[in-house]
C-alpha positions as CSV (number, residue, x, y, z in Angstrom):
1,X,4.4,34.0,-7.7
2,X,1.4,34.0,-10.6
3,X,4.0,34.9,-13.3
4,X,6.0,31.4,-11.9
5,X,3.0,28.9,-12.0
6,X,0.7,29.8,-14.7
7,X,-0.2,27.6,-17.4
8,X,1.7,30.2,-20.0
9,X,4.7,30.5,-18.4
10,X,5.7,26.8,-17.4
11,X,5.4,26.3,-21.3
12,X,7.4,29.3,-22.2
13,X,10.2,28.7,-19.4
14,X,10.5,24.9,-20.4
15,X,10.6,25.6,-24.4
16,X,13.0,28.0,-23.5
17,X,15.2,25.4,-21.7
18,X,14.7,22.6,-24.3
19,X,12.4,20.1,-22.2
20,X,9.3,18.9,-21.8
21,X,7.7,17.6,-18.8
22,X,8.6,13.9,-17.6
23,X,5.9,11.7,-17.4
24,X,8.6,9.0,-15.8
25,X,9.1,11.6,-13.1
26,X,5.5,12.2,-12.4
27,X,5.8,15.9,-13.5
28,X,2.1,17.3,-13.3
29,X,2.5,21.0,-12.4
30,X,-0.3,22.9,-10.6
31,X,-1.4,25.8,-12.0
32,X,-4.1,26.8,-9.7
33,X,-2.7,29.6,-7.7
34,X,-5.3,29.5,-5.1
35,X,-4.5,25.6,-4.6
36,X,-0.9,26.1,-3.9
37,X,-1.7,28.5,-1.3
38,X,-4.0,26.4,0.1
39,X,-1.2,23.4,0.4
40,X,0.7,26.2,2.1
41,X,-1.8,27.4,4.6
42,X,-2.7,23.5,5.0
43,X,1.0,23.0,6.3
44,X,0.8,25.6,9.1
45,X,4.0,26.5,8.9
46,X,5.9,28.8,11.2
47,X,9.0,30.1,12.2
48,X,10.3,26.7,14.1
49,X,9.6,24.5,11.2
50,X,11.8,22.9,8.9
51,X,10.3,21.9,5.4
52,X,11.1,18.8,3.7
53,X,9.7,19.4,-0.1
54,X,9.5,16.4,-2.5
55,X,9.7,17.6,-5.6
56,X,11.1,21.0,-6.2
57,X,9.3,21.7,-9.9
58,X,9.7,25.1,-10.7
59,X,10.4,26.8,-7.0
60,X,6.8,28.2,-6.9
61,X,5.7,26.0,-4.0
62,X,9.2,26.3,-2.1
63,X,9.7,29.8,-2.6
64,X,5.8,30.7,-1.0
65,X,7.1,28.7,2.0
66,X,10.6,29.9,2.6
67,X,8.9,33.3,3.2
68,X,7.1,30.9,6.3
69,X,9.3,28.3,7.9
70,X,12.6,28.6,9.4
71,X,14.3,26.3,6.9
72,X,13.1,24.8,3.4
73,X,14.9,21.5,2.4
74,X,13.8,20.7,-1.3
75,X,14.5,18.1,-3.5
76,X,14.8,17.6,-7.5
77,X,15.2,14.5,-9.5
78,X,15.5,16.1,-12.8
79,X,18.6,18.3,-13.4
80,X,17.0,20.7,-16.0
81,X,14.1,21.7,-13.1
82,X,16.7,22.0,-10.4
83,X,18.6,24.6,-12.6
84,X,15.1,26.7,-13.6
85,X,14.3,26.4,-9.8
86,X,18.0,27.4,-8.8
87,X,17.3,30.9,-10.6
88,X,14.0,31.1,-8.9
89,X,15.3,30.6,-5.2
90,X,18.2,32.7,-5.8
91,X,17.3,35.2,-3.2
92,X,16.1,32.9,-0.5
93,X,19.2,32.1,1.9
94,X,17.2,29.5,3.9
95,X,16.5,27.1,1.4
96,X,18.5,24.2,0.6
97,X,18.0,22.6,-2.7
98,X,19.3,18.7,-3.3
99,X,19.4,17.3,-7.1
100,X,18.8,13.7,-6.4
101,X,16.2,11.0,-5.8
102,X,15.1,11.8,-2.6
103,X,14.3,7.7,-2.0
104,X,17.0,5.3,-2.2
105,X,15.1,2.6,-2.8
106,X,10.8,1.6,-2.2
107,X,11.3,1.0,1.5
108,X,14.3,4.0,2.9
109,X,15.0,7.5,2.0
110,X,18.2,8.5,0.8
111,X,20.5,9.1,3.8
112,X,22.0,12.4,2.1
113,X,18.1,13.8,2.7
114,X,17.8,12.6,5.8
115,X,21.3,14.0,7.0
116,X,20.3,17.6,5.8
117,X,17.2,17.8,7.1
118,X,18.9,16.4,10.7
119,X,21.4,19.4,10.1
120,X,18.4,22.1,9.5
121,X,16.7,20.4,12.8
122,X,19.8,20.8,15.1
123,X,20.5,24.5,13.5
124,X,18.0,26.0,16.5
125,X,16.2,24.3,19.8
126,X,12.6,23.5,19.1
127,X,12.5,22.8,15.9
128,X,10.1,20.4,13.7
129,X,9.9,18.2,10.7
130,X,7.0,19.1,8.2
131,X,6.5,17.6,4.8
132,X,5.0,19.8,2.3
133,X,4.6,18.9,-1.7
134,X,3.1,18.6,-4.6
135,X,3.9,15.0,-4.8
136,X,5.0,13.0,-8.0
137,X,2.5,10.5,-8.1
138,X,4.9,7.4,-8.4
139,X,6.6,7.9,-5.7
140,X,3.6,9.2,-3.0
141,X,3.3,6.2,-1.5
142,X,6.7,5.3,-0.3
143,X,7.5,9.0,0.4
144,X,4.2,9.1,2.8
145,X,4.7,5.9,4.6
146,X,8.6,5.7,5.0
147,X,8.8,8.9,6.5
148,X,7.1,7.3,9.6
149,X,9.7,5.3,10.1
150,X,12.8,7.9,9.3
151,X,14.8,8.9,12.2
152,X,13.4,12.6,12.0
153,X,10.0,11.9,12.6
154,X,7.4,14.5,11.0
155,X,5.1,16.5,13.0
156,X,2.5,16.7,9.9
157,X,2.6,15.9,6.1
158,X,0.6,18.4,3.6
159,X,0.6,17.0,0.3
160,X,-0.9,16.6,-3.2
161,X,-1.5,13.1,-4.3
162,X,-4.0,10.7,-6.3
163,X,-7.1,11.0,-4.7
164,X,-7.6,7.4,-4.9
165,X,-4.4,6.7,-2.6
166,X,-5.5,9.3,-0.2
167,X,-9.0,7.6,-0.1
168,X,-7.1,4.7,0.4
169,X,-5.0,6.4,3.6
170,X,-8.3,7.7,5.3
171,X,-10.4,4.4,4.3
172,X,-12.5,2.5,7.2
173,X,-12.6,-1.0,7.9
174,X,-15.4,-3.0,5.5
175,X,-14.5,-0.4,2.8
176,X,-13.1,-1.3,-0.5
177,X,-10.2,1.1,-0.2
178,X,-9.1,-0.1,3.4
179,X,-5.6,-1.9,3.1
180,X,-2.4,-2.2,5.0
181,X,-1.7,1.3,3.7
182,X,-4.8,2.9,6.0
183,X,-3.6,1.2,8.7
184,X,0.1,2.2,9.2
185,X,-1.1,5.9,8.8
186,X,-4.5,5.4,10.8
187,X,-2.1,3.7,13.8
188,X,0.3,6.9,14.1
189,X,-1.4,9.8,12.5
190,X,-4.7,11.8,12.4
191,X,-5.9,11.9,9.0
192,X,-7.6,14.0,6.3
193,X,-8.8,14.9,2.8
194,X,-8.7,18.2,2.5
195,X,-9.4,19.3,-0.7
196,X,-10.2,16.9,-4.1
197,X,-8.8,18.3,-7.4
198,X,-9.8,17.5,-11.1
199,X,-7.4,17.2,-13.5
200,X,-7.5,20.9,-15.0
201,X,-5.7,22.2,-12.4
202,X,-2.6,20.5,-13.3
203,X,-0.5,21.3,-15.9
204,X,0.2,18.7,-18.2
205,X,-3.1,17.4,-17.0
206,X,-2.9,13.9,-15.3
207,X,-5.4,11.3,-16.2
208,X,-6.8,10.8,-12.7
209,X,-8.1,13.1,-9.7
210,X,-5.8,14.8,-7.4
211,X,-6.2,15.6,-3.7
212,X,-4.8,17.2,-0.8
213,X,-4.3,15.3,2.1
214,X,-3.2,16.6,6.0
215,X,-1.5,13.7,8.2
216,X,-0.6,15.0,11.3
217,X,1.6,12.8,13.4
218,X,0.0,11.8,17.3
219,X,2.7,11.0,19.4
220,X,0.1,8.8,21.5
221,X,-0.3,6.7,19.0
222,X,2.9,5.7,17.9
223,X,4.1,5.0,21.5
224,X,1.4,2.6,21.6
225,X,2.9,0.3,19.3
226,X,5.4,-1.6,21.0
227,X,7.3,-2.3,17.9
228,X,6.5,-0.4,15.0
229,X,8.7,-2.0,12.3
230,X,6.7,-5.6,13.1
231,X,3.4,-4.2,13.2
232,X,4.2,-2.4,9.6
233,X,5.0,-5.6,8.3
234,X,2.9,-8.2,9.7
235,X,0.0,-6.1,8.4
236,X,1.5,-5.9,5.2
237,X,1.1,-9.7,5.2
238,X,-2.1,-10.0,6.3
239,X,-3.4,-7.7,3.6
240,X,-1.8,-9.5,0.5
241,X,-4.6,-11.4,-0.2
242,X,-7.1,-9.2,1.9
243,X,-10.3,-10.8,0.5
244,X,-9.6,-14.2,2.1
245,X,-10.5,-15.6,5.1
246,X,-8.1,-13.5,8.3
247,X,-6.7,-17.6,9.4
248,X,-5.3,-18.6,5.7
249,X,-3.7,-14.9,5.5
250,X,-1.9,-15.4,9.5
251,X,-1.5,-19.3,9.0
252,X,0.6,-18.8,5.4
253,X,2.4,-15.4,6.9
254,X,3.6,-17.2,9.6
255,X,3.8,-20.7,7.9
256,X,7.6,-21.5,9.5
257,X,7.1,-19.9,12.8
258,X,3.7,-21.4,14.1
259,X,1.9,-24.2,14.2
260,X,-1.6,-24.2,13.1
261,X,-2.8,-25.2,16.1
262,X,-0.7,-22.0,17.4
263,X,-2.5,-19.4,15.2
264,X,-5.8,-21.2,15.7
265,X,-5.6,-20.5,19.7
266,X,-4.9,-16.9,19.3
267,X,-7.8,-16.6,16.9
268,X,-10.1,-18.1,19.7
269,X,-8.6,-15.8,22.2
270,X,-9.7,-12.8,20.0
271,X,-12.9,-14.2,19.4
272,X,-12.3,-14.0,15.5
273,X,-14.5,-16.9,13.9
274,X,-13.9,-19.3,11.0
275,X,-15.0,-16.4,8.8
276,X,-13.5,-13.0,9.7
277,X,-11.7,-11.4,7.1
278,X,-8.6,-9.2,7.5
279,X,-10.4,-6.1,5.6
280,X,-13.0,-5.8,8.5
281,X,-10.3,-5.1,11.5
282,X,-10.0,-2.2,13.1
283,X,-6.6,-0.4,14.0
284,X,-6.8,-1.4,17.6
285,X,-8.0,-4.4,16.9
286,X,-5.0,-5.4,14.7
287,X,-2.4,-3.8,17.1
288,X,-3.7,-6.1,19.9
289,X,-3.9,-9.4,17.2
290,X,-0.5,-8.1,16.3
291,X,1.0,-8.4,19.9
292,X,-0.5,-11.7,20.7
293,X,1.1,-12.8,17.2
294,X,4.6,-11.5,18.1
295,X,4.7,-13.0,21.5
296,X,4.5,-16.1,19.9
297,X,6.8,-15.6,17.5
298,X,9.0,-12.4,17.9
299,X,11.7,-13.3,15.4
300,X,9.6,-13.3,12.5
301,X,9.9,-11.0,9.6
302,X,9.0,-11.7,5.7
């Protein structure tokens, strides 16, 4: 494991292989052995878990957790790192390695992950889904978010990702960081920074702090959300243009649905005044707003 993720030998194993890391693929190594165990013990993983991995890299990450969970499912955009972590792995017959784009577009996964992962969750009774990974950083966001709405829903997430998006995911309302973002995670999951990490413990170094951030998933939560896929994106337009006032956000999202006069008398019935902005709602607060809304007008969608 230290020979595998130290500063030293990522550069001699790449030169060796002809490559250099891809910024396009958000390749930022960590090379703080005590930080990758800590993602690893942050993940709680045990012998009725099945690991969904984001990022392969070099196999350092997947190969401390095959020794862990029941199954590791781990996936590689760039061909020259899935053949360096193929040789790595070698020995480990409960890891599946995929060299693709794990997302098929911003808003779905690709169905070949999602089909494996369903095959590693079937293999025994009582298993669960747990993300684990050194994220890329351009693709966090849609990685963290869309999995909430996969068919294989995730008992936890354990990742490394920009510490201003995981401000972002634990933000509170009035805050400058609280967007549509914190409130799809907030609404389902219980979440937390766990550690923050400067640049130098990456490998090339990234130009921005890193941290690691826990979401575990409460079932409670999500079955309080009559429909989740409406919520998700009715919030999403209320927080385009989250510094105006809450009635020009509603009244242009829902511009060929209702009336003004419509979105006005739900405002009175939450009590929301002329000048409430969006930014200052709570989670429950929005879920309620958010049901009154789609009563009104349950065929809408952007």
């Amino acid at each position: 494991m230290s020979e595998r993720q130290t500063k030293s030998f990522l550069m001699q194993r790449l030169r060796e292989i002809g490559v250099q890391p891809a910024s396009r693929h958000g390749q930022n190594f960590l090379i703080d052995l005590n930080l990758v165990e800590m993602i690893v013990s942050s993940g709680d993983l045990g012998p009725n878990d099945v690991v969904l991995e984001i990022g392969t890299g070099t196999g350092s990450l997947t190969a401390l957790m095959a020794q862990q969970a029941a199954e590791v499912v781990t996936v590689e955009i760039d061909g020259h790192l899935y053949e360096l972590a193929s040789e790595q792995l070698l020995d480990f017959d409960n890891v599946t390695m995929l060299q693709l784009d794990a997302l098929k577009n911003k808003n779905r996964f690709n169905p070949q992950v999602m089909e494996v992962v369903g095959e590693r969750l079937e293999e025994a009774p009582g298993r669960q889904l747990k993300l684990v990974a050194n994220l890329p950083y351009n693709v966090a966001t849609p990685i963290l978010s869309n999995l909430l709405t996969c068919e294989h829903t995730p008992h936890s997430m354990v990742a490394t990702i920009q510490k201003e998006l995981a401000e972002r995911i634990v933000a509170q309302p009035w805050s400058k960081d609280y967007s549509a973002l914190s409130v799809w995670m907030q609404s389902q999951c219980d979440c937390e920074i766990v550690r923050v990490m400067p640049p130098s413990v990456f490998w090339p170094r990234p130009k921005v702090d890193s941290a690691i951030i826990r979401i575990v998933v409460n079932p409670e939560k999500r079955e309080a959300i009559p429909d989740r896929m409406y919520f998700h994106q009715f919030v999403k337009s209320i927080f385009l243009h989250r510094r105006k006032f809450l009635r020009a956000n509603v009244t242009s999202a829902m511009k060929k649905f209702l009336s003004k006069e419509q979105v006005d008398e739900v405002l009175e019935q939450m009590n929301f005044g002329p000048d409430t902005r969006t930014e200052q709602l709570d989670v429950d607060t929005l879920l309620t707003f958010t049901e009154k809304i789609r009563a009104l007008a349950p065929d809408w969608s952007l």
